[in-house]
C-alpha positions in Angstrom: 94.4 152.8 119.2 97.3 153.6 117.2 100.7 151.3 116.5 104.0 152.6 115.0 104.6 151.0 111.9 106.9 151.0 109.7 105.6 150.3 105.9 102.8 147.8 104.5 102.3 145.3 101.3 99.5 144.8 99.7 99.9 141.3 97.8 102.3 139.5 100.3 102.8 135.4 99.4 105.1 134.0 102.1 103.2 135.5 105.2 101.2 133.2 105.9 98.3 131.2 103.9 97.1 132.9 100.5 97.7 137.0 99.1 98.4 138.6 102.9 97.8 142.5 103.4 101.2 142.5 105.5 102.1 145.4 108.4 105.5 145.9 109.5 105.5 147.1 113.0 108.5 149.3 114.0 110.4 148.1 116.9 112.3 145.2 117.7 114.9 143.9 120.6 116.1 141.2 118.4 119.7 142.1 116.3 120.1 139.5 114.1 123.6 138.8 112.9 121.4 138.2 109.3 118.4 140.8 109.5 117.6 142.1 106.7 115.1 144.6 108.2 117.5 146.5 110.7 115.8 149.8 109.6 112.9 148.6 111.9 115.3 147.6 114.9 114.2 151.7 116.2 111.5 151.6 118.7 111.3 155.2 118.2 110.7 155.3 114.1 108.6 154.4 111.6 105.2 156.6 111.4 101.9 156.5 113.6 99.0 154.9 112.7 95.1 153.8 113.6 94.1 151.1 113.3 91.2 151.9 111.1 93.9 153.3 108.4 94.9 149.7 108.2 91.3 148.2 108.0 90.3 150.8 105.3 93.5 149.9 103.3 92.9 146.3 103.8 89.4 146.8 102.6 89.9 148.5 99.6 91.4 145.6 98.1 89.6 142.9 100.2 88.7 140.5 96.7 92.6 139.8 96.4 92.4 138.1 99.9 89.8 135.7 99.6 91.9 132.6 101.2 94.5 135.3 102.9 93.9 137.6 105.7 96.2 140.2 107.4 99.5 139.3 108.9 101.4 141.4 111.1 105.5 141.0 111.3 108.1 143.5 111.9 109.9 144.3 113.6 108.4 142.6 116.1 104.7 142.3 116.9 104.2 141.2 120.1 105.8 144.8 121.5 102.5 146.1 120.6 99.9 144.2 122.6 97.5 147.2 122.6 97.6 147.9 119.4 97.6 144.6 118.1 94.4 143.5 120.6 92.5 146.1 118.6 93.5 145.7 115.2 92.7 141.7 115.2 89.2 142.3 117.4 88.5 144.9 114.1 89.9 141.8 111.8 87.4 139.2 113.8 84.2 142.0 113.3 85.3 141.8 109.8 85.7 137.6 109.5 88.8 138.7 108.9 91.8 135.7 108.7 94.6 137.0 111.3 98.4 136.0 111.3 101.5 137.0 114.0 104.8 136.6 112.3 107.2 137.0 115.8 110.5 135.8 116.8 108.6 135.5 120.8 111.5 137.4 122.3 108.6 140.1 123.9 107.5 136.8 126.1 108.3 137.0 129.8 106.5 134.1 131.5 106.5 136.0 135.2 104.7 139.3 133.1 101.5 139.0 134.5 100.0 142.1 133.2 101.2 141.4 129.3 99.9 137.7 129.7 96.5 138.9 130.7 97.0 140.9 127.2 98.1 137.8 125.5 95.4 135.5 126.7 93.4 138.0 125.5 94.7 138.2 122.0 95.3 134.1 121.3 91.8 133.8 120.6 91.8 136.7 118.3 95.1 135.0 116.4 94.4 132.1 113.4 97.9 131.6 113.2 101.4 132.3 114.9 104.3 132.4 112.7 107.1 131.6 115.3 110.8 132.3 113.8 113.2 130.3 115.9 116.4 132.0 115.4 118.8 128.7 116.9 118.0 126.3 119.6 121.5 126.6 121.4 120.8 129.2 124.2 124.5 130.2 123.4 124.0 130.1 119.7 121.3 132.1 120.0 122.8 134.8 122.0 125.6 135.4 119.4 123.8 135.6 116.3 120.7 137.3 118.3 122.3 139.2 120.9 118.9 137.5 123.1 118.6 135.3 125.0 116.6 132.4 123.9 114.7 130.7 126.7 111.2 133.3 126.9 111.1 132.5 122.7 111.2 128.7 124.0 108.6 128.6 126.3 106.6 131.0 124.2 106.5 128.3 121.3 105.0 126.0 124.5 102.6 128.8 125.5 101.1 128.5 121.9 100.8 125.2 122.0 99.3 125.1 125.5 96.9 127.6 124.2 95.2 125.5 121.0 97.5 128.3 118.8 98.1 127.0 115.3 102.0 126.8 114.8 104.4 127.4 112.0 107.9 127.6 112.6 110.5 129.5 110.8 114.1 128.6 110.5 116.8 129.9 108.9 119.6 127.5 108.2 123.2 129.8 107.6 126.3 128.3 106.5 129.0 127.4 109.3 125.9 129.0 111.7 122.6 127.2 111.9 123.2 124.4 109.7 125.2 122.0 112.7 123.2 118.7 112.1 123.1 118.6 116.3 121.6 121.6 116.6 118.9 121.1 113.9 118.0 117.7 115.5 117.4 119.1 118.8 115.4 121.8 117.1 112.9 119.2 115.3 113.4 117.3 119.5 111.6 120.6 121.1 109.0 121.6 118.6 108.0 117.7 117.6 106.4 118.6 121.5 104.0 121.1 120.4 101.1 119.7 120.2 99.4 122.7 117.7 102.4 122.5 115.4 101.1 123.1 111.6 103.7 123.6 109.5 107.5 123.8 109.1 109.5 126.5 106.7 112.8 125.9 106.6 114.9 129.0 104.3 118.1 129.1 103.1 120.0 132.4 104.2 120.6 134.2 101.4 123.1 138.1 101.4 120.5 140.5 99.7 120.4 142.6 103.0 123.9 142.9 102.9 123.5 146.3 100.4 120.4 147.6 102.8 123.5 147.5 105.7 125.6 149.5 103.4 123.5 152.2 102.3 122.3 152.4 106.3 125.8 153.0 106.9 125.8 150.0 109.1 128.1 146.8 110.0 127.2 143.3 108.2 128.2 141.0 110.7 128.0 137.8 108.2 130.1 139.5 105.2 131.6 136.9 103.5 128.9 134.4 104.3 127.9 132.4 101.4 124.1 131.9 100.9 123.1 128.9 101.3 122.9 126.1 98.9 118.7 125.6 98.2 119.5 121.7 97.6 121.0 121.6 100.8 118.4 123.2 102.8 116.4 120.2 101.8 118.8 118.1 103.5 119.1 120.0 106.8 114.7 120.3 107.2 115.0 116.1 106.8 117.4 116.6 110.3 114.8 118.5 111.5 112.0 116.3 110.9 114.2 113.3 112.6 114.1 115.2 115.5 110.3 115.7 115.2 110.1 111.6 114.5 111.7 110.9 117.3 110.0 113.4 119.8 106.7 112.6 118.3 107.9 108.8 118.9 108.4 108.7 122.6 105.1 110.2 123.3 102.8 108.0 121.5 
């Protein structure tokens, strides 16, 4: 089985727990407004490759990943079910440590055929890294051009599964960083029940040159990053929410 990917690191740090071996995937539905990996938005680019080229790469430098493992981000992951089935039932063979990093937009909940795939691969998966681009369906349709609700009830899918959870959020000035917005964010994932870990980043313009030399619009030019000290504020909204969710239910 072969995937279409688009580059991989070696000694990655913020992919998950410990050094990661990371693959980027080519191919994703998802055009975020601050992306700053548009050059894998092509379904049709990036290069072919088995998976045994990525467990013999992996494998040559296996002693740096002791308390790592092998994530796979993108682009976005979950458009390659096949390929992903057999690179993490390799990885298991292996006692290898597996991670998704996916924004959930490839989840439709009528899909039969890919949840077979999925149920399939859950098992396979130590850990979902679950970016949630904005909890406003609206919101998330500008600055995603997607829709929001299949990423939703993926995060529930996870959790109905027994999938370990960490979820991603970008907080952007004048964008993701509405107090409301955030709360109700911490509301819906203080509900899953396999929820791990929280990572809250501050948006921050060093893809803004990668848009340039691609020839390419910027859709936030002119928006600040965002304050770091800040961000510390906005992930305490968050965790209200999660207080409060995790309140009503006990």
């Amino acid at each position: 089985m072969s995937g279409r990917i688009h580059s991989l690191e070696s000694f990655g740090t913020v992919d998950g727990p410990g050094v990661r071996f990371v693959v980027f995937v080519q191919g994703c539905p998802m055009r975020c407004a601050y992306c700053h990996n548009p050059d894998t938005w092509d379904m049709n680019g990036g290069k072919i490759m088995e998976v045994s080229e990525i467990i013999d790469a992996f494998e040559r430098n296996r002693s740096y990943y002791t308390d790592g493992g092998i994530t796979v981000t993108g682009g976005e992951p979950l458009m390659q079910l096949d390929f992903l089935l057999e690179l993490f039932t390799e990885c298991k063979k292996r006692d290898i440590n597996t991670c998704i990093d996916t924004s959930g937009i490839a989840y439709k909940p009528d899909n039969r055929e890919y949840n077979d795939k999925l149920d399939k691969l859950m098992p396979l998966t130590d850990l979902v890294m679950l970016d949630i681009k904005h909890i406003d369906p609206e919101k998330h349709k500008e600055l995603t051009a997607q829709p929001n609700d299949g990423i939703l009830a993926f995060a529930q899918y996870l959790s109905d599964h027994n999938v370990p959870i960490w979820i991603r959020h970008v907080v952007v000035p004048g964008i993701t960083d509405v107090d409301e917005y955030l709360f109700k964010l911490g509301y819906f994932i203080g509900g899953l029940k396999t929820l791990k870990a929280l990572d809250v980043l501050p948006y921050h313009t060093m893809g803004e040159v990668k848009y340039k030399n691609l020839d390419m619009e910027y859709k936030l030019k002119g928006v600040p990053a965002m304050d770091k000290n800040k961000v510390l504020e906005k992930k305490e909204v968050i965790l209200d929410g999660i207080r409060k969710r995790r309140s009503e239910t006990q």
